[in-house]
N, C-alpha and C positions, 0 to 999 in steps of 0.2 A: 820739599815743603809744600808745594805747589798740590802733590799729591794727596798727604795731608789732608791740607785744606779740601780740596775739591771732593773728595769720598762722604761727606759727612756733608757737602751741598747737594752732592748724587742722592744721596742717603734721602733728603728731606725733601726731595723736586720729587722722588719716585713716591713719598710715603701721600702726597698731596695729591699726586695724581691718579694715586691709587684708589682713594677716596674718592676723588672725583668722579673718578670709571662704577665704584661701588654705587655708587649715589645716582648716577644718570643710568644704570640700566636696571637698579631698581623701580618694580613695578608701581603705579601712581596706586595709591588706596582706594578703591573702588566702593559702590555700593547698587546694584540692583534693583529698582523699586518697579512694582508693577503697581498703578493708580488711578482709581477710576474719578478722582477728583477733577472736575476742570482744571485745565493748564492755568490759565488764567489766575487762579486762586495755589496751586500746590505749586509752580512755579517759583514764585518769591521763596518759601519757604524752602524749597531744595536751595536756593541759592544760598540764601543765610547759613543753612550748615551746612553748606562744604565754606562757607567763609568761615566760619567758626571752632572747624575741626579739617580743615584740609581734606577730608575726603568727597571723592566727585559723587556726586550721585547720580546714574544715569535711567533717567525716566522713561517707564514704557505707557504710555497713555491708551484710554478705550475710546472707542467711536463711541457718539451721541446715542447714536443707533442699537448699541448693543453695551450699554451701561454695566458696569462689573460684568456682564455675562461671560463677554469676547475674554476678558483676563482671566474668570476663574476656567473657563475652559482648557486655556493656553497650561494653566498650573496643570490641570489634571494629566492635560496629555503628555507634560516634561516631567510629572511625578517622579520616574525614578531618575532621571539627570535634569536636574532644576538649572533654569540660566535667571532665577531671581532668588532675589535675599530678601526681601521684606514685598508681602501686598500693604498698599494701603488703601483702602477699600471706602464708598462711600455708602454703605452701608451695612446689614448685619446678618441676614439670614443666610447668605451665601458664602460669609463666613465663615460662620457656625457650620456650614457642609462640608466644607475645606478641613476644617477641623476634625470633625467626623470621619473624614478618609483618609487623618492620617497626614496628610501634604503640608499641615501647620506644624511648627515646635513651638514645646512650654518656652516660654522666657518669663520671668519676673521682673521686671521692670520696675527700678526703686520709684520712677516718676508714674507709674499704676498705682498706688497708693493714694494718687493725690483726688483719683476716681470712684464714684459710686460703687459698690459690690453690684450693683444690678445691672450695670455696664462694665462688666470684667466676665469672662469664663473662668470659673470655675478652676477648671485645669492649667491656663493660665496662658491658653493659647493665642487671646487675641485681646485688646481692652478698647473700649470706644470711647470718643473723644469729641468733642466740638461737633454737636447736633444740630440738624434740621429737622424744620416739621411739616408733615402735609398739611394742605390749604385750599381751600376753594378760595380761589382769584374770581373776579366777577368785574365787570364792563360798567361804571357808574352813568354815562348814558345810555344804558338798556335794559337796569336795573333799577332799580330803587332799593335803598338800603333798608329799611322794613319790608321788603320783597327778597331778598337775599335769604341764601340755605342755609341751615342752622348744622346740617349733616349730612353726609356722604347718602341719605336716601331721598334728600328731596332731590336731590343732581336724575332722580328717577321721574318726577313728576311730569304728568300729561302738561303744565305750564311749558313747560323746558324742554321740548320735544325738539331735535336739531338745531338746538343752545349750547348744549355740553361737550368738552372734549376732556382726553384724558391721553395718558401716551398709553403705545400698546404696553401692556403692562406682561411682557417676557421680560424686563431687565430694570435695574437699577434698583432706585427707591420705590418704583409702582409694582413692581413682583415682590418686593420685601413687605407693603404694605398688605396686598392681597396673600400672602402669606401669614399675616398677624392677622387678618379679617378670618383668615381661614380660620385659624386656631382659638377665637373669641367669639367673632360670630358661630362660629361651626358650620360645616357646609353647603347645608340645607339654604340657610340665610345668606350666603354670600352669591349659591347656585341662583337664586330668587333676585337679589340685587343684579346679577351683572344681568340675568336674562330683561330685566326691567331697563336696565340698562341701552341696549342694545335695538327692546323694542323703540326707546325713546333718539333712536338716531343718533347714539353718541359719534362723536367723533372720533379717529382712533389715530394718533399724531406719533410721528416717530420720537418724539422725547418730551420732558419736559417744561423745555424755553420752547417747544413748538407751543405746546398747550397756552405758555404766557402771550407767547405773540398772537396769536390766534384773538385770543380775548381781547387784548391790549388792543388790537384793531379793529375789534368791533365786528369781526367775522361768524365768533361766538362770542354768546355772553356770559356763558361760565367753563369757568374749569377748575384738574383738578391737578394741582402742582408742588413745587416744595420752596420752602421762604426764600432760598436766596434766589431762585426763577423771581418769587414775587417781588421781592425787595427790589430789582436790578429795575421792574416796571415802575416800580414806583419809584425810584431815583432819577428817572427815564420822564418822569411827568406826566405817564402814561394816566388816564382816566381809568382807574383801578383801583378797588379795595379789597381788602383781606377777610376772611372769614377762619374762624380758627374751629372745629368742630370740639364740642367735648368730647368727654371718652367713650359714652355709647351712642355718641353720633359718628364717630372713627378717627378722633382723632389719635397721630401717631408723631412720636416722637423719633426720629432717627438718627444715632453716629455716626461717623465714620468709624471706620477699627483698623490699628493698623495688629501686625502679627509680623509671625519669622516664620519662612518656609523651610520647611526640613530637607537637611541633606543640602543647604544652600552653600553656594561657592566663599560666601565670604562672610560666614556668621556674627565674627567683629564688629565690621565694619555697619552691619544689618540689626546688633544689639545698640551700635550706639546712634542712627538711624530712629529705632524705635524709640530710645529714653530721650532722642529732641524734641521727636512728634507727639509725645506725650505731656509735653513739658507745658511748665505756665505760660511762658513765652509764646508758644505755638495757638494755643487756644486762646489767647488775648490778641493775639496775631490776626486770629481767624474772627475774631467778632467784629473786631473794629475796620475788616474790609470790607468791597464791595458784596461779600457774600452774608455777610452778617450771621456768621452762625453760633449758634449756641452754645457758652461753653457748660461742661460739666464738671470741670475739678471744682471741689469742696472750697478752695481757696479764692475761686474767684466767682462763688453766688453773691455778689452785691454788685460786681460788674455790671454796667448799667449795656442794654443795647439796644437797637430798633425796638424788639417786639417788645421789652419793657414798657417804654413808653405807648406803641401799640394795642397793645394786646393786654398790659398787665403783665404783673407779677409772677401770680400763680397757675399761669396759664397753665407749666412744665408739669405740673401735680395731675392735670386732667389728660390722661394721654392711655391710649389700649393697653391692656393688659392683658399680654400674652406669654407663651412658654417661647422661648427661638429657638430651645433645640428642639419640640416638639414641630416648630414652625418649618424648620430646616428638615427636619425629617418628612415633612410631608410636602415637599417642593414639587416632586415628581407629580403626585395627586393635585396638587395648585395646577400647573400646568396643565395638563388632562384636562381639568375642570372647564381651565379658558382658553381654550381649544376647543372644544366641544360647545359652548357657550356662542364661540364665532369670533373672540375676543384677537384674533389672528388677524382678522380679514380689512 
């Protein structure tokens, strides 16, 4: 009897423990992101979705110093064995180059939808999201605000002669932006700006928050930056005001993009990664931090944010207008250009 019994409790200790064994050396759900977003800012948001979906996501971050460059590099060299599943990028031309070679996958993203066409590829390799914009930041004791630039050419004027900084502009949002000047302004006119540039002493800052703190201390008294640098000075109490340039003064609107890297280890996990960071939640997420960025889903234009009350409304309407894949394909001549210009030094 005793037998009996005890075969059918063997039975049910082994089938539990079986499970158990199944369950603990199954591997955790992973996710890959490379992100040139500050920590500070993309942080929370990795955390909320692995709280929300159980998968970890594990962040590879860029130095200040070398803004998207250092990551899209990393991608090209691991091309044909990728160790990441999703970039997400803080801005868009370097994207679009990524895409180009191939190193991006299509994914359609049902939460891409909720996005302008003009901030989607085409192919469907990459969609931008929750934008910044460049800014001439300016020192209000060494300024005066009817003395202040109206556009990225008075930052040239014999006034403002060893006043101005900018970062060097090899990475991030300052090479995406002189790559939009390139393909709007056209060369000629950009060759002309930076040499004017240059004669006038600019400053040449490894990023940035260098270009805000610079200002914000009164070392210089202008610069030339992007909103959530400016915002964080002026949360800061910093003696600073914003200058937004129109569109044939340079101004530039930028996303983030995120995308799926081809041939990635963990596609799943990397699709459903993409449709959080796309999501309303995310971009309402990102407006109302310290970084204050700008969303662009169609769902949430009445969202009120800093530069609303700032800036206005319609600020988002006045912004360059350029090709990015013509932008992105002429990356290599960008560079050359401001090299040759001295924009290195």
């Amino acid at each position: 009897m005793w037998r009996v019994l005890l075969f059918p409790l063997m039975f049910s200790v082994g089938y539990v423990l079986a499970g158990c064994s199944k369950n603990k050396d199954a591997p955790p759900r992973e996710v890959v992101v490379y992100t040139s977003l500050d920590e500070i800012y993309s942080e929370p948001i990795l955390a909320e979705f692995q709280r929300q979906t159980g998968i970890k996501p594990l962040p590879v971050y860029d130095a200040e110093v070398a803004k998207t460059t250092g990551l899209v590099n990393r991608l090209i060299s691991r091309r044909d064995n990728p160790d990441c599943d999703v970039l997400w990028s803080n801005e868009i031309v370097q994207t679009q180059r990524l895409a180009e070679m191939g190193i991006l996958a299509a994914y359609a993203s049902p939460q891409a939808e909720r996005i302008p066409p003009q901030y989607r590829d085409k192919q469907g390799r990459w969609t931008g999201f929750a934008a910044r914009a460049r800014v001439i930041l300016y020192n209000t004791k060494l300024v005066a605000p009817d003395e202040a630039p109206k556009g990225l050419d008075d930052l040239a004027a014999p006034k403002w002669r060893g006043k101005v900084a900018i970062a060097r502009p090899f990475f991030g949002t300052t090479l995406t932006h002189m790559a939009a000047l390139h393909q709007a302004w056209g060369k000629d006119r950009l060759a002309g700006f930076l040499d004017a540039l240059r004669a006038n002493d600019v400053a040449l800052c490894a990023g940035n928050a260098a270009v805000r703190d610079l200002v914000a201390a009164g070392e210089r008294a202008l610069g030339l930056t992007d909103t959530d640098d400016a915002y964080a000075a002026l949360q800061a109490g910093k003696p600073v005001k914003i200058v937004i340039p129109d569109a044939e003064g340079g101004m530039l609107l930028i996303p983030n993009t995120v995308a799926l890297v081809a041939r990635c280890p963990h596609p799943a996990e990397g699709r459903k990664l993409i449709d959080y960071l796309l999501s309303r939640q995310v971009e309402l997420a990102l407006a109302r931090s310290a970084s204050a960025q700008i969303p662009l889903g169609e769902d949430l234009q009445d969202v009120q944010t800093p530069w609303t009350e700032i800036l206005g409304p319609k600020f988002m309407q006045s912004t360059l207008k350029y090709d990015v894949v013509a932008a992105a394909a002429s990356q290599d001549d960008v560079v050359s250009l401001l090299k040759l210009k001295g924009m290195d030094q």
